[in-house]
MARSETOR-419027 format. One record per residue (C-alpha): x, z, y. Coordinates in nm, 4 decimals, always signed. Layout:
N
node x->X; z->Z; y->Y $
...
END
This chain:
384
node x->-4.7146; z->-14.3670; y->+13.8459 $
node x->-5.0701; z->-14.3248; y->+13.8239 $
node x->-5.3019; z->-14.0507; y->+13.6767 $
node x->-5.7096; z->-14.1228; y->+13.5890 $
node x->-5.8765; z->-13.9154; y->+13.3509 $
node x->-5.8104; z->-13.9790; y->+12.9813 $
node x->-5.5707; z->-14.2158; y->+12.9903 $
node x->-5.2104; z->-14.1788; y->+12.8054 $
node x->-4.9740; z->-14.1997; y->+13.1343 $
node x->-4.5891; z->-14.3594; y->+13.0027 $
node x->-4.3047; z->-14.2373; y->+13.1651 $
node x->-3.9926; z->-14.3982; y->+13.0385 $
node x->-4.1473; z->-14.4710; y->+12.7002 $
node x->-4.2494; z->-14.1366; y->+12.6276 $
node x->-4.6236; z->-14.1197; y->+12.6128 $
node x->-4.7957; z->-13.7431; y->+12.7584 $
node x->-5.1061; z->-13.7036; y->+12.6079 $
node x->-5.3731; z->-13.6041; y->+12.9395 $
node x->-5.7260; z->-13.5518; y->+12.7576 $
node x->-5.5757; z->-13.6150; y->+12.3901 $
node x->-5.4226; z->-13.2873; y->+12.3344 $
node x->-5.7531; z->-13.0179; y->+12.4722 $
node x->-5.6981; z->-12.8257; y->+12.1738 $
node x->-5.3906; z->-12.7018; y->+11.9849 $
node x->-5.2824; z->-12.8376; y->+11.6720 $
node x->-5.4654; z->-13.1209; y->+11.7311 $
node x->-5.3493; z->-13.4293; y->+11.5974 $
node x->-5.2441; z->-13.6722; y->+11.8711 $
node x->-5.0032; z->-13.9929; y->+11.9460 $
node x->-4.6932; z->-13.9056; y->+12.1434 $
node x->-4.6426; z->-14.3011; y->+12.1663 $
node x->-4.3078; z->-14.2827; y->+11.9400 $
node x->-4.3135; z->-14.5556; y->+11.6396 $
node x->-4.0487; z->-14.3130; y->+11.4819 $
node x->-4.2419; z->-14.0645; y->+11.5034 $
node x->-4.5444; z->-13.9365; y->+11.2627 $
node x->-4.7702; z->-13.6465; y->+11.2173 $
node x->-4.7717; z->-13.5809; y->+11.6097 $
node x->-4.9737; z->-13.2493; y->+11.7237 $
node x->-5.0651; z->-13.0914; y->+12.0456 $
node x->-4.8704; z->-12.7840; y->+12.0538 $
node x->-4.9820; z->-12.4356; y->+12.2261 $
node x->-4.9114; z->-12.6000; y->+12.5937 $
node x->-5.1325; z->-12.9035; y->+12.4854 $
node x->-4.8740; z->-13.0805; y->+12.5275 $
node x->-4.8076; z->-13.4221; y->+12.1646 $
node x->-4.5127; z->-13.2883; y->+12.0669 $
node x->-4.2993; z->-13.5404; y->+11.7648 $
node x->-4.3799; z->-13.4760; y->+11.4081 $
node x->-4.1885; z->-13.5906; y->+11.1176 $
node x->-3.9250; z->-13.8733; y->+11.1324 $
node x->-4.0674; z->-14.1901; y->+10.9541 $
node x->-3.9433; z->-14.2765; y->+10.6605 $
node x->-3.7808; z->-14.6089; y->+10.6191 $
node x->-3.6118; z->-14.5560; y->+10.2813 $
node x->-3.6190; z->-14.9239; y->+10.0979 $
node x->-3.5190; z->-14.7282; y->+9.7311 $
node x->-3.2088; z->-14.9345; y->+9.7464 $
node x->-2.8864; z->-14.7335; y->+9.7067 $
node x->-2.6840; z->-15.0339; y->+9.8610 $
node x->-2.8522; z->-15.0565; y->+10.2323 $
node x->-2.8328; z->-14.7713; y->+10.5170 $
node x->-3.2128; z->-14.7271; y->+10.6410 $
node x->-3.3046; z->-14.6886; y->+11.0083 $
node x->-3.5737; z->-14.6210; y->+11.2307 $
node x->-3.5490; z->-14.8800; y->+11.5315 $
node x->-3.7505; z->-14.6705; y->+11.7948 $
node x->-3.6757; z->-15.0192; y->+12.0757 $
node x->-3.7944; z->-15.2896; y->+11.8236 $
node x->-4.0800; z->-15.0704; y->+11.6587 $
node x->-3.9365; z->-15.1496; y->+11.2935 $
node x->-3.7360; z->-15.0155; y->+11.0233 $
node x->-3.3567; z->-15.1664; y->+10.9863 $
node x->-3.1912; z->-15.2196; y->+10.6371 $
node x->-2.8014; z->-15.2283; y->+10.6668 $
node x->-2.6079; z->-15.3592; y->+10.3935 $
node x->-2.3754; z->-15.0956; y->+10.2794 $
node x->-1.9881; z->-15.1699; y->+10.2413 $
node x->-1.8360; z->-15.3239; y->+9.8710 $
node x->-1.7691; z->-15.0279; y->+9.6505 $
node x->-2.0300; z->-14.7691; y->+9.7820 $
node x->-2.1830; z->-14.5524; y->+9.4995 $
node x->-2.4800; z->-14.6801; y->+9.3731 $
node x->-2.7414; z->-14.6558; y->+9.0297 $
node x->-2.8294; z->-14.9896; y->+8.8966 $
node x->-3.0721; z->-14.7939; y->+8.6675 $
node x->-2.8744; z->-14.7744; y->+8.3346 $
node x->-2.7869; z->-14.4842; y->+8.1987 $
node x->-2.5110; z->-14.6485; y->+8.0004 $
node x->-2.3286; z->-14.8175; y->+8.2458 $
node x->-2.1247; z->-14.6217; y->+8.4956 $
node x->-1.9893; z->-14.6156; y->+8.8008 $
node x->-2.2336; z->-14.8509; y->+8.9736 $
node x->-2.0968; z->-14.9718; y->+9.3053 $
node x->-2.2921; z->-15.1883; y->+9.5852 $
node x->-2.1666; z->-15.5209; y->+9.5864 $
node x->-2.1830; z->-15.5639; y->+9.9620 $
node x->-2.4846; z->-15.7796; y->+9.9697 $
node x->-2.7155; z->-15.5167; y->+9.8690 $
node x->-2.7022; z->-15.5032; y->+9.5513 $
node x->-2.6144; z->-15.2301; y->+9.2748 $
node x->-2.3660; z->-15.3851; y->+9.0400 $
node x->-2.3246; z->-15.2208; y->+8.6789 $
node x->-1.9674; z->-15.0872; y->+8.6135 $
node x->-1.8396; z->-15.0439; y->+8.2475 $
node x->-1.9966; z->-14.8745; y->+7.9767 $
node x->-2.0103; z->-14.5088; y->+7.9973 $
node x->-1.7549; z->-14.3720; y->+7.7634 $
node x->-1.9592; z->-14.1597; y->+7.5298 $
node x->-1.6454; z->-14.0177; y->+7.3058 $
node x->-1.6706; z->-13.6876; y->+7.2180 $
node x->-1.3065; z->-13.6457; y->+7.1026 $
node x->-1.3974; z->-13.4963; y->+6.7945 $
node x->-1.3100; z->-13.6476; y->+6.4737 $
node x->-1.6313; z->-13.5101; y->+6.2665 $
node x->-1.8667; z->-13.7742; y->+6.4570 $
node x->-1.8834; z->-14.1224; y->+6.5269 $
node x->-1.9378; z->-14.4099; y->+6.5607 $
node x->-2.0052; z->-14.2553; y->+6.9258 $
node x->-2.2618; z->-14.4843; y->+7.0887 $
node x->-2.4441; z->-14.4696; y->+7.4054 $
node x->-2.8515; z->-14.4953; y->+7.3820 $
node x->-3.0141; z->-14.6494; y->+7.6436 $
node x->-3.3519; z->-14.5786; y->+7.5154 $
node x->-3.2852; z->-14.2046; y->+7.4891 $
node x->-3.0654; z->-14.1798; y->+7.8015 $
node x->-2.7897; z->-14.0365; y->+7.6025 $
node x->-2.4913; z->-14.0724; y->+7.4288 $
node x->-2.4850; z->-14.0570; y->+7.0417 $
node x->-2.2120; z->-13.8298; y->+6.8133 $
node x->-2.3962; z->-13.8529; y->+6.4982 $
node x->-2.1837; z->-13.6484; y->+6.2284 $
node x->-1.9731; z->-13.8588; y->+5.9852 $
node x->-2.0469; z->-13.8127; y->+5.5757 $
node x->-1.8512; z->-13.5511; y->+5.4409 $
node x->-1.8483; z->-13.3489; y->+5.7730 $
node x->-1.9981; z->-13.0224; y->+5.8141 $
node x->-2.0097; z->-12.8602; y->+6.2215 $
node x->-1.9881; z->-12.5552; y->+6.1027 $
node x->-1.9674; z->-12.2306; y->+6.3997 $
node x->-1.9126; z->-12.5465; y->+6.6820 $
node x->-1.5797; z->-12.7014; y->+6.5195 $
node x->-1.5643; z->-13.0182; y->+6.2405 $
node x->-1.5228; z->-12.8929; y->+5.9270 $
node x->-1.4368; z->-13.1536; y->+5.6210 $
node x->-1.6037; z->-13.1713; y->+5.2993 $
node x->-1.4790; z->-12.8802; y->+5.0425 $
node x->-1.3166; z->-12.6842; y->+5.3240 $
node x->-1.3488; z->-12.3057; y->+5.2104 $
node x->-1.5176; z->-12.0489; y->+5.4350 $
node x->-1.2352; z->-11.8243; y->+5.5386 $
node x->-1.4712; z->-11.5679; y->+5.6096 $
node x->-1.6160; z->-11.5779; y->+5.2381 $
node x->-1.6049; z->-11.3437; y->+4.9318 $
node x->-1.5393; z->-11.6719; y->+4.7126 $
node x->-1.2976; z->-12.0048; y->+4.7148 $
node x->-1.6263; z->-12.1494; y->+4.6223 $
node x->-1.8317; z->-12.1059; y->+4.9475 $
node x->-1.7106; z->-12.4348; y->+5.1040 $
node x->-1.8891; z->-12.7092; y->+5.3524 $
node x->-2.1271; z->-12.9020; y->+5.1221 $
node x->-2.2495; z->-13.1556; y->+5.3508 $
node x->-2.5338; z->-13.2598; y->+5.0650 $
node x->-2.6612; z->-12.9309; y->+5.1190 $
node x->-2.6210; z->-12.8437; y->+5.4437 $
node x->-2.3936; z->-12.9822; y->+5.7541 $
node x->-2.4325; z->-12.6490; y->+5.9860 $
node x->-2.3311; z->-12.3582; y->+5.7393 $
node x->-2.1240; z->-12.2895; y->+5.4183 $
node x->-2.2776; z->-12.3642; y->+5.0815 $
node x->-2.1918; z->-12.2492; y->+4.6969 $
node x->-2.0132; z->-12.5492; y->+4.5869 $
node x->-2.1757; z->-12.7483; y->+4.2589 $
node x->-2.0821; z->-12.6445; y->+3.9539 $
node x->-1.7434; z->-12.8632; y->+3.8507 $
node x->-1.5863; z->-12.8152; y->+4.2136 $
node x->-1.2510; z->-12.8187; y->+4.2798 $
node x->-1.1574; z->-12.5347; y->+4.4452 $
node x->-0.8099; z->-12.5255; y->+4.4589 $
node x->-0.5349; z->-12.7579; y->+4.4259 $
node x->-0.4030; z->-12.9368; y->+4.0934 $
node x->-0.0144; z->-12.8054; y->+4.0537 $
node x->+0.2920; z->-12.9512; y->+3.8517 $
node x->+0.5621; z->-12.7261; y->+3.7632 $
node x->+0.8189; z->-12.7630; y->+3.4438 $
node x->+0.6524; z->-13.0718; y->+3.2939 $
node x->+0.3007; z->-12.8789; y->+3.2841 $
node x->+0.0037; z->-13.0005; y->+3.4854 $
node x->-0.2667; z->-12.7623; y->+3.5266 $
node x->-0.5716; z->-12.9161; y->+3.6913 $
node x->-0.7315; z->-12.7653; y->+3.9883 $
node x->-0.9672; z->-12.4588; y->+3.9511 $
node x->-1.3537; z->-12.5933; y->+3.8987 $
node x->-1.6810; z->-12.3783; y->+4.0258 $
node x->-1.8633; z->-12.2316; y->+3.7675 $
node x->-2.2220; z->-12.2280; y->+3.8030 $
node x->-2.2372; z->-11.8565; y->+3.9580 $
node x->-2.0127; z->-11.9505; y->+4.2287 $
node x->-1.6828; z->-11.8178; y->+4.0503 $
node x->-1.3420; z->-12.0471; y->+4.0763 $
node x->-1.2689; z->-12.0265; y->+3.7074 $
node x->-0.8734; z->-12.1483; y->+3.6363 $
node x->-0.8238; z->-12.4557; y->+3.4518 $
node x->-0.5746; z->-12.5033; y->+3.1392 $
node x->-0.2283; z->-12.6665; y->+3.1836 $
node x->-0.1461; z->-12.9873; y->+2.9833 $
node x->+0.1876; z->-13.1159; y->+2.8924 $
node x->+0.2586; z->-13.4515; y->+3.1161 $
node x->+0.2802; z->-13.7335; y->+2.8620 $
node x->+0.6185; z->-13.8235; y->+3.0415 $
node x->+0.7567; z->-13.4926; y->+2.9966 $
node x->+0.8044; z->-13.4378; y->+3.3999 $
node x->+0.6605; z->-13.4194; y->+3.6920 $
node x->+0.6616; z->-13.6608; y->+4.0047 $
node x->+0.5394; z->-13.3787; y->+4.2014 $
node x->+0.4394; z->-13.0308; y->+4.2369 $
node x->+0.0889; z->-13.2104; y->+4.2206 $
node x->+0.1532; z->-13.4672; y->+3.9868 $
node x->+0.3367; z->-13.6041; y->+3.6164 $
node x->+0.5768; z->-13.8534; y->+3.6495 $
node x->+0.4721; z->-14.2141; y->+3.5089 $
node x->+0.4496; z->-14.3139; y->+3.1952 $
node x->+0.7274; z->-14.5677; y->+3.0389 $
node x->+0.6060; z->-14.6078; y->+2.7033 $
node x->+0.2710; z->-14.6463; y->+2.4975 $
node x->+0.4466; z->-14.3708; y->+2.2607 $
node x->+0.4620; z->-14.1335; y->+2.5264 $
node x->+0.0741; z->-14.1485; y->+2.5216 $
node x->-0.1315; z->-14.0202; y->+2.2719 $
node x->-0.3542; z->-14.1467; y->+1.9887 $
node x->-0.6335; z->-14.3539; y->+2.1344 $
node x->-0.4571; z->-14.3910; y->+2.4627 $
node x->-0.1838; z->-14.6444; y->+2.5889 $
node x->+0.0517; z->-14.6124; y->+2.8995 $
node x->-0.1441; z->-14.7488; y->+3.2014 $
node x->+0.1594; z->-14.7984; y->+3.4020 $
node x->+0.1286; z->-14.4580; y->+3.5837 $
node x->-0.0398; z->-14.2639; y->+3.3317 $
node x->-0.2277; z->-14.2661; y->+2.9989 $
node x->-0.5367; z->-14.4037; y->+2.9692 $
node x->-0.7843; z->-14.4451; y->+2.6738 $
node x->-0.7553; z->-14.7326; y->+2.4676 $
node x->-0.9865; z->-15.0439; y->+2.5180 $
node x->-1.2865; z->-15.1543; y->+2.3000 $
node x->-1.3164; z->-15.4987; y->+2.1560 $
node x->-1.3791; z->-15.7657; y->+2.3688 $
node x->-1.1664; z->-15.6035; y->+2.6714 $
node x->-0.8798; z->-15.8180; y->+2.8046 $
node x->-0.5305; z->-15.7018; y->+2.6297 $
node x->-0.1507; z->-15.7936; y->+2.6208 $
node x->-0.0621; z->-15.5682; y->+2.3423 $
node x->-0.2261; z->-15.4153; y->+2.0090 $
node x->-0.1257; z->-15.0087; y->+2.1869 $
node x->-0.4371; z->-15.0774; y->+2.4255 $
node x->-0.7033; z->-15.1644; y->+2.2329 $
node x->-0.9137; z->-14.9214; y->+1.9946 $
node x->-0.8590; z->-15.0820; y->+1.6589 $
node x->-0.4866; z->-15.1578; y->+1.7242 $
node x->-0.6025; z->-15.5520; y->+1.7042 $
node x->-0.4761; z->-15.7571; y->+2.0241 $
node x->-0.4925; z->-16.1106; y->+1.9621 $
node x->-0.6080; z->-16.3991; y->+2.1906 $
node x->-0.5704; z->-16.1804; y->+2.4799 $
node x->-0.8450; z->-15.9745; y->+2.3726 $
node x->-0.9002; z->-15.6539; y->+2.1731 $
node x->-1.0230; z->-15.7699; y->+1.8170 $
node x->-1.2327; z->-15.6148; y->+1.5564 $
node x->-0.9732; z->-15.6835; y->+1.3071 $
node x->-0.6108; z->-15.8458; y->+1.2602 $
node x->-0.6953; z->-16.2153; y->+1.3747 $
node x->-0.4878; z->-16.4702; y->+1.2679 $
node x->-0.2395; z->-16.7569; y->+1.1461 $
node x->-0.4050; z->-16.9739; y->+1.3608 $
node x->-0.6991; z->-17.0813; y->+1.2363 $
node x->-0.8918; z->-16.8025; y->+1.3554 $
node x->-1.0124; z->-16.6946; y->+1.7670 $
node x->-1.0721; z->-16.3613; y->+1.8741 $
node x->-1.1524; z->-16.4916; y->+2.1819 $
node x->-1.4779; z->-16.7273; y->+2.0856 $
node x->-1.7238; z->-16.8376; y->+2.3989 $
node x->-2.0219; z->-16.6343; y->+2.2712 $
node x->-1.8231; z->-16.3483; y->+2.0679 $
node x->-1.5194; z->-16.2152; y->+2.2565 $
node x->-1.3670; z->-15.9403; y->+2.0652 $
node x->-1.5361; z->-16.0585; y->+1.6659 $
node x->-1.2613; z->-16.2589; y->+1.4938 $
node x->-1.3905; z->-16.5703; y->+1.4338 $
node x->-1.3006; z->-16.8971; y->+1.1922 $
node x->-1.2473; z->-17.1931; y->+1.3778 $
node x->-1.4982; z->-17.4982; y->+1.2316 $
node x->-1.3527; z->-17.6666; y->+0.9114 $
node x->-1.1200; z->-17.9743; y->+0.9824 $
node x->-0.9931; z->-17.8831; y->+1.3083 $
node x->-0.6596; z->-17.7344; y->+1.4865 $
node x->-0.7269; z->-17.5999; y->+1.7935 $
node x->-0.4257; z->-17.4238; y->+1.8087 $
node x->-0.2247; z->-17.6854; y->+1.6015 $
node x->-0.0937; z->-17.4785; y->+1.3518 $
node x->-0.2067; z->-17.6464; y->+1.0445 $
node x->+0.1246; z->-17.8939; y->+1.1338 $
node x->+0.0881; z->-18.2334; y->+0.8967 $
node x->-0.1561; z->-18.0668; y->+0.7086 $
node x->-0.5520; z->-18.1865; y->+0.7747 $
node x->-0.6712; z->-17.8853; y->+0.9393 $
node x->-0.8868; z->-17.5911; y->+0.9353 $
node x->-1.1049; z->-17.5333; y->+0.6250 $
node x->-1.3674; z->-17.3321; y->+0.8626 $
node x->-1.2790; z->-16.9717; y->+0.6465 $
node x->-0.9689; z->-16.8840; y->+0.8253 $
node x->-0.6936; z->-17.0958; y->+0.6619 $
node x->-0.5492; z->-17.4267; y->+0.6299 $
node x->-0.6099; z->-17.6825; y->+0.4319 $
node x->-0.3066; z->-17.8721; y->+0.2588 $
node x->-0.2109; z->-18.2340; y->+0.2901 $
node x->-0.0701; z->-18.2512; y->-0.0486 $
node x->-0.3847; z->-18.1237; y->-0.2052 $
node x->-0.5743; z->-18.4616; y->-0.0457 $
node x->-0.5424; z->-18.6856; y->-0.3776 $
node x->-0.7775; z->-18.6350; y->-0.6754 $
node x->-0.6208; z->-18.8929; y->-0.8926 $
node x->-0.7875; z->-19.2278; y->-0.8628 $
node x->-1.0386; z->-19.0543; y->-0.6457 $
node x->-0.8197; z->-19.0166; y->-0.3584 $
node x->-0.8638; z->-19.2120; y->-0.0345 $
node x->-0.7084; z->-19.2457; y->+0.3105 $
node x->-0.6638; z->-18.8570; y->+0.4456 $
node x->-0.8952; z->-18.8352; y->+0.7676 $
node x->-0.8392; z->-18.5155; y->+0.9632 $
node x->-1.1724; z->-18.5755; y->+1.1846 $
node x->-1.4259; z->-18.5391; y->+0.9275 $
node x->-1.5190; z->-18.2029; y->+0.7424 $
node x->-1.7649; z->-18.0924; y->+0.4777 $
node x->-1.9277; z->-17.8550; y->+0.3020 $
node x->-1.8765; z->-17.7546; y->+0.0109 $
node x->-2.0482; z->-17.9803; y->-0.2821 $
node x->-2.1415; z->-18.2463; y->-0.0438 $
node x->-1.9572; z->-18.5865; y->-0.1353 $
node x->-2.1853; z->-18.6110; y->-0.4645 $
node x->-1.8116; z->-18.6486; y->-0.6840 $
node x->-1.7029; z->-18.3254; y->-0.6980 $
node x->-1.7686; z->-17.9469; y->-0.6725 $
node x->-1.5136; z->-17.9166; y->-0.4221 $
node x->-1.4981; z->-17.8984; y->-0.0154 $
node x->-1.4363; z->-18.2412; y->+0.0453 $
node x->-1.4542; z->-18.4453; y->+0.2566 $
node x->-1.5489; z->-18.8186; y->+0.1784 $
node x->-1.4024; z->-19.1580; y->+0.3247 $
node x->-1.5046; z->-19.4557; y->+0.1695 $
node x->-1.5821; z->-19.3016; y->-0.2324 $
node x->-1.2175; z->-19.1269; y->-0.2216 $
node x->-1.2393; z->-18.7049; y->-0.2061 $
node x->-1.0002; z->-18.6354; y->+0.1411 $
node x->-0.9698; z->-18.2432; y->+0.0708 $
node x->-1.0904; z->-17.9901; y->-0.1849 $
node x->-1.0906; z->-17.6889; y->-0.0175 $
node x->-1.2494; z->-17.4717; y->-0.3452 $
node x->-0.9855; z->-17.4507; y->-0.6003 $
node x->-0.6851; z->-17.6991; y->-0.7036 $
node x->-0.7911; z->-18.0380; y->-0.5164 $
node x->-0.7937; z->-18.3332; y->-0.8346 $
node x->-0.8687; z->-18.1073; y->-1.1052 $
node x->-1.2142; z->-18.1191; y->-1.0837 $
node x->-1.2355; z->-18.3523; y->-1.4507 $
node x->-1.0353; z->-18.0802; y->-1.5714 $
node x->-1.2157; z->-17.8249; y->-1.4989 $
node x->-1.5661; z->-18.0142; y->-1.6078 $
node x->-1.3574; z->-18.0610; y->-1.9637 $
node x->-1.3032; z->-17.7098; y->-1.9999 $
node x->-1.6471; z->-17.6042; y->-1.9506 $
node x->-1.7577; z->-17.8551; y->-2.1798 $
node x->-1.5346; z->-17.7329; y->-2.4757 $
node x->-1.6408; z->-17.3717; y->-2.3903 $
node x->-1.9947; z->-17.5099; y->-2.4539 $
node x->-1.8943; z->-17.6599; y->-2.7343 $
node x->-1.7269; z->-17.4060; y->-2.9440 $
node x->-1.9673; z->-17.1541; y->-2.8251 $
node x->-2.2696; z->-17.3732; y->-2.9980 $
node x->-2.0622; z->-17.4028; y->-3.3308 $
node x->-1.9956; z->-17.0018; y->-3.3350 $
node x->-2.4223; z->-16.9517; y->-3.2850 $
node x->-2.4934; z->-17.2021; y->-3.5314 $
node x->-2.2739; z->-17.0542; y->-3.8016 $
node x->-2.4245; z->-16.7081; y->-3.7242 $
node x->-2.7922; z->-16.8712; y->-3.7563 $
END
């Protein structure tokens, strides 16, 4: 070993400072690569600093400071050692044994409490989300459902409004319920309704329509449309108001005007067939079907329809030597074959159907007139 003035002298690696360190707290080398910060202490002697830092910022490797090789070592750390991967909503993250942070499941942000939900985990926020549920109030740190009544109150009608407010009790809208409905003896007596002061004001019993009650909170069903009454029908558990015209219908009870025809609630009694209450553009308006058809075939051998609600008769088809071959297909208005004043209906020059009085009496009817005439100009022209 050799000394000469200001040189760093090594003795087994360590490095003794011999003109570095002429002044204490100096900063010096102590010839350590693990070493930083190195000072000259109060014997001017480089005495170590800090340890250097060989931290990688990866959970999954072991850093060291290799003082032989001069470097920084990063060990991979074992399968299954704790670990973040960064995400707040995945968790527990283990190291994979390569050195890297695998995500476990998602974190389990369930609250337990049934007045929230759905409860979600926000990645953006780095928390989990219990939003409250409608018609929850948290009321004094506990779930409290819509219409619950504050036991604390001076009124059944300070309840959890969650319209209002979801973090205190509220005076409940006028029309509340605020108490239960009860049965008893065939009598139903709605529940108690808020008045608009914030008083539970009683309600008035009915008589069940059945006579009974299913339970302490309900009648028993209706059998019958007579157990209803007027302007109601049985529903099948209860009665219900009749239906207007037009509404669907399997018996005259349910609809307003007592009219069910067609399978709908008519405006009036529709109907030996030759009539719809059920029409595309009209349900509910009794309505004539067109003249010389059958929809429904209830005319039997007869032509058909005369397009005002009836039938028109077969047997009525001849007008003396008039008549013709009956044809059911073709209609007409009335006073439109040129022969007659009738409803016919013409094939070939023969009157088919007089709709408008006796069919083949229309020269009878023209002879009449014309002897009225007649004796009616002989009485003037004696009087003149």
């Amino acid at each position: 070993m050799g000394f000469f003035l200001g040189a760093v002298v090594s003795v087994s690696g360590t490095s003794i400072a011999a003109a570095q360190c002429t002044v204490a707290g100096a900063s010096c080398d102590d010839g350590n690569y693990c070493t930083l910060s190195t000072t000259c202490d109060a014997s001017l002697v480089c005495t170590g600093g800090t340890a250097r830092g060989c931290g990688d910022s990866n959970d999954c490797t072991a850093d060291t400071c290799n003082e032989s090789a001069n470097r920084c070592d990063h060990t991979n750390r074992a399968s299954g050692y704790a670990c973040s991967d960064g995400e707040y909503c995945t968790t527990p993250d283990t190291c994979d044994g390569a050195g890297a942070c695998t995500g476990g499941p998602p974190r389990n942000c369930d609250d337990g409490e049934a007045c929230t939900g759905p409860d979600t985990c926000d990645e953006t926020g780095n928390r989990c989300r219990n939003d409250l549920l409608p018609g929850w109030c948290r009321i004094r740190g506990g779930c409290i459902a819509e219409g619950t009544v504050d036991t604390d109150g001076t009124s059944l009608c300070d309840q959890c409004v969650p319209s209002i407010s979801t973090n205190r009790y509220e005076q409940a809208p006028d029309g509340t319920a605020c108490g239960a409905t009860v049965c008893s003896g065939g009598d139903l007596t709605p529940a108690p309704l808020c008045n608009p002061i914030g008083d539970c004001v009683p309600s008035a019993a009915v008589m069940c329509a059945s006579g009974s009650c299913a339970t302490t909170t309900s009648c028993a069903a209706c059998t019958v449309d007579t157990e209803c009454g007027v302007g109601e029908y049985c529903g099948g558990t209860e009665c219900v108001t009749s239906l207007d015209a037009g509404s669907t219908c399997d018996r005259s009870r349910q609809c307003t005007g007592g009219n069910c025809n067609d399978g709908v609630c008519c405006n009036r009694a529709c109907g030996d067939g030759c009539e719809s209450c059920d029409p595309p553009d009209s349900p509910g308006l009794c309505t004539p079907y067109a003249s010389g058809t059958d929809p429904e075939g209830s005319c039997g051998s007869t032509l058909g329809c005369d397009g005002f609600g009836s039938c028109i008769d077969a047997t009525d088809a001849s007008v003396g030597e008039d008549s013709g071959t009956v044809d059911s297909s073709v209609g007409a208005e009335p006073g439109t074959d040129g022969s007659t004043g009738g409803n016919l209906a013409a094939h070939g020059s023969g009157c088919i159907a007089c709709a408008v009085g006796a069919p083949g009496r229309g020269r009878d009817f023209a002879g009449l007139a014309f002897s009225l005439l007649f004796m009616l100009g002989l009485a003037l022209r004696r009087r003149f």
